[in-house]
N, C-alpha and C positions, 0 to 999 in steps of 0.2 A: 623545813617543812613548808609546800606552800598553803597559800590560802583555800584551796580548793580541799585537797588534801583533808587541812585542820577542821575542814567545816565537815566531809564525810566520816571523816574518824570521831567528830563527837555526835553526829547523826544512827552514829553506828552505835557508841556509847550507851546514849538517852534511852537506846531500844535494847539495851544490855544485850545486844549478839556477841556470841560467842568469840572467844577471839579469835580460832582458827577461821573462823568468819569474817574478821576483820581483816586477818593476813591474806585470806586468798580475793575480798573483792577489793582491797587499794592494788595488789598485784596485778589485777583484772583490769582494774582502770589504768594502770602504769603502763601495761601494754596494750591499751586500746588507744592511749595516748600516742604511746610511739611511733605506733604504726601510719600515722600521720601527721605526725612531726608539728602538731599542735596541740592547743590547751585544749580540755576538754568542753568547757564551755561555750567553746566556739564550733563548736561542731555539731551536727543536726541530724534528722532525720536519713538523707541521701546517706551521709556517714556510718550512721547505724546498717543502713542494706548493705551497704558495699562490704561493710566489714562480717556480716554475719555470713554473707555470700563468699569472701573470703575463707571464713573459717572451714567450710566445708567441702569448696572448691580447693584451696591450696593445703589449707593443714590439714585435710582428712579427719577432723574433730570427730566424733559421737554425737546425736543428738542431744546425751546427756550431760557431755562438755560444753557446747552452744548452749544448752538452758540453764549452766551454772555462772555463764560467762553473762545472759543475757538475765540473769538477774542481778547482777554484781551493776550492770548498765541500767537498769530499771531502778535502782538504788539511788544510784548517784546525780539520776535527771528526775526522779519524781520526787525523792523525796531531801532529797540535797540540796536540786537548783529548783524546786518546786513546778516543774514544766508539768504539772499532769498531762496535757495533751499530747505528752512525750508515748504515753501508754500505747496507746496502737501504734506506734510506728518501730514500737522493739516487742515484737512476736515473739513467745516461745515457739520454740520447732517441735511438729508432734514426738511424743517421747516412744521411744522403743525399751521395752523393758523383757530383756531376755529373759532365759530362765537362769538360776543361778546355777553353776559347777557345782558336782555334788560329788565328796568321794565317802566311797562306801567305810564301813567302820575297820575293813580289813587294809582298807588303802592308808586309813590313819595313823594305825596301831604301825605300819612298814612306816609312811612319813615321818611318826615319832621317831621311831627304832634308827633312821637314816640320819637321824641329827648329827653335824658332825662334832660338836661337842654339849659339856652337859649345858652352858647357858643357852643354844641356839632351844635345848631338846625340852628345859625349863617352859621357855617363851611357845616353843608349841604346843605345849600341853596345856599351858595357860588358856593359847587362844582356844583349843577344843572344848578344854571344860569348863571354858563361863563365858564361849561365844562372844568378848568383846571384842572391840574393834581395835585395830593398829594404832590407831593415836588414842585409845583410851589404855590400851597394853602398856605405850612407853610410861605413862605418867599416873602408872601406880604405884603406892608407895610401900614399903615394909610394912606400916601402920594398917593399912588398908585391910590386910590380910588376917582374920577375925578369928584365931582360930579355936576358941569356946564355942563361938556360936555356930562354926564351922562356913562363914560368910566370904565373902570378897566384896571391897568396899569401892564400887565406881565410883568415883567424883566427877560431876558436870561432862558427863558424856555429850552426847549431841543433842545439840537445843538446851545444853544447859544441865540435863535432867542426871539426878542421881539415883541409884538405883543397887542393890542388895544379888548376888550370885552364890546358889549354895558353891561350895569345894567339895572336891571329894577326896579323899582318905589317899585316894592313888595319887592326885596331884599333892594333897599334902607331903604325902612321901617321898619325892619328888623334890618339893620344897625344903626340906627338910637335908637332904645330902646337898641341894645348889646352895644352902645358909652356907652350910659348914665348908664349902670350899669358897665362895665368893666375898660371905661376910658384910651383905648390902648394907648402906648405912640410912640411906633416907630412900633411895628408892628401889627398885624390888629387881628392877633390870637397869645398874648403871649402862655410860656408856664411857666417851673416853674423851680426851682432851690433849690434844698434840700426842698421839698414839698412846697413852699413858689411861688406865681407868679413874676416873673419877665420880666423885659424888651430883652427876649430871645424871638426866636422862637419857636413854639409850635414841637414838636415831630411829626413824622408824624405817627409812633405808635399811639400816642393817636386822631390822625382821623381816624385810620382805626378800631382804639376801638369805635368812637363814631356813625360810620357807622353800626356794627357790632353790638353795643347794642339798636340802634336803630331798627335795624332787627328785631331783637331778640322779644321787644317790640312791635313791628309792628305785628309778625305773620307770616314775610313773607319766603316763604320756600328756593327761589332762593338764591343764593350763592353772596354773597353781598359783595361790597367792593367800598373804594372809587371812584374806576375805572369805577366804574360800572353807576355812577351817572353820568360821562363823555359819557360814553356810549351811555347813556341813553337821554341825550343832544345831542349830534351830531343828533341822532336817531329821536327827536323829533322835531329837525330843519329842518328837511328833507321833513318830514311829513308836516313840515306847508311850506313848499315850498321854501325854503332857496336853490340855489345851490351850487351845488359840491364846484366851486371855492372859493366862499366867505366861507362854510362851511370849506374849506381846510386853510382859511384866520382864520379863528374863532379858529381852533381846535390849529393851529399852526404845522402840518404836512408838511412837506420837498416835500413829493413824493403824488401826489393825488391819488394814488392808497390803500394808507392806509386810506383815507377820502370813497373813494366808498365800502368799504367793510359795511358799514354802508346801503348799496343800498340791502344786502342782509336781514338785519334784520327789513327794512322801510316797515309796515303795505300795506302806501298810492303804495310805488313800488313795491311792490309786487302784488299789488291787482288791478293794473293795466296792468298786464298782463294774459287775460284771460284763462282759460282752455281750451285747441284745442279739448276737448270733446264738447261744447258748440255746436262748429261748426257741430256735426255729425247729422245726420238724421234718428233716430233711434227709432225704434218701445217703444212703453210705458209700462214700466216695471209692468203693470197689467196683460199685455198677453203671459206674462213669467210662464213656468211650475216650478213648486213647485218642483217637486218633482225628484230624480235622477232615478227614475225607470221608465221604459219604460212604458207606458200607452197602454195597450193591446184592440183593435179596436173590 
């Protein structure tokens, strides 16, 4: 390990980030390093444009990949090598925040139905009925699953933060026939170990394969991914009348404003807001000329 390194990974520590937080910004710096075929402490300003100009001229990144990449660099020169001055010279790029993929509750009920076995068909069910996320899915355990209280138990979700998901009866059931064929020992979805099942975690590659071929099988044309069944949850809690705050409680979100973006893609909010055409008083489009030519008297 070098010194550089050791000094970001206990900078990271001190501030208790997450450790998938930890693995993706030494990652970030391991390949900002590369890409220059030097240390990183030697590198400056002109370095940072070049390579952010990079990112989007040759990798075709995301704005929202560049501002994961250019906080992982804002880390490691301000608060690592203590440059503050470093701060304006590594800009986040303005963020584009689309709308999320929403599939309706008929499109679910087929992408369940399409599972090509019962573990793929377990893990999507999961993700619909407690909306977590892929890397909180693989590292849930047997224990977690509460079922007096009828709970699911996140542990250190994103930011750290733990957080309480009711189950419902249908995914218990569910639960309940993948026990008795699987027989999980510590965690709820093993995976495998030199092709062989073991008492690891499952990949989270292979949810977003079982997502994906489930699509596939399904028919369905939108762009699918495990994210998407999260989505597609918050989305559906909305619609039955769940609010904001407890949805912000559910999803496990820091800022409620990443919870109402969900208000743009809700059928029921949307469609409660009428059209200001409604309100007009306008003659009945039977008594409309056809035609763009003048009609001669």
């Amino acid at each position: 390990m070098t010194h550089l390194r050791k000094l970001m990974l206990e900078e990271l520590e001190r501030r208790n980030y997450s450790q998938n937080t930890v693995e993706t910004y030494t990652f970030i710096l391991e390949e900002f390093t590369k890409y220059f075929h030097r240390a990183p402490d030697q590198l400056g300003p002109q370095h940072i444009r070049q390579y952010q100009v990079h990112l989007f001229r040759e990798r075709k990144l995301s704005s929202n990949s560049v501002r994961q990449r250019v906080a992982a660099l804002r880390f490691f020169f301000v608060k690592t090598l203590r440059r503050h001055y470093m701060l304006e010279h590594i800009p986040f790029p303005k963020e584009h925040r689309p709308l999320p993929t929403v599939l309706s509750q008929e499109e679910v009920g087929l992408l369940i139905d399409s599972a090509s076995n019962l573990l793929h068909r377990a893990m999507l069910m999961t993700l619909y009925a407690t909306g977590t996320r892929r890397a909180e899915l693989v590292k849930l355990k047997v224990t977690d699953i509460d079922k007096p209280r009828m709970m699911v138990h996140i542990h250190q979700g994103k930011g750290n933060r733990d957080r309480d998901v009711p189950i419902s009866e249908k995914l218990l059931e569910t639960l309940r026939e993948y026990f008795r064929w699987m027989k999980p020992k510590t965690y709820l979805f093993p995976g495998t170990v030199h092709y062989w099942r073991a008492d690891v975690p499952i990949s989270a590659k292979m949810v977003w394969h079982a997502c994906r071929q489930a699509a596939e099988r399904a028919g369905i044309q939108k762009k699918i991914s495990p994210h998407c069944l999260r989505h597609s949850y918050a989305t559906h809690q909305l619609e039955a009348g769940v609010d904001l705050p407890t949805l912000q409680n559910l999803m496990g979100h820091a800022d409620i404003r990443d919870t109402a973006i969900y208000l743009h893609v809700s059928k029921r909010h949307l469609q409660a807001a009428p059209s200001p055409l409604e309100a007009l008083r306008i003659s009945n489009p039977c008594q409309t000329q056809r035609s763009r030519r003048q009609i001669k008297k």
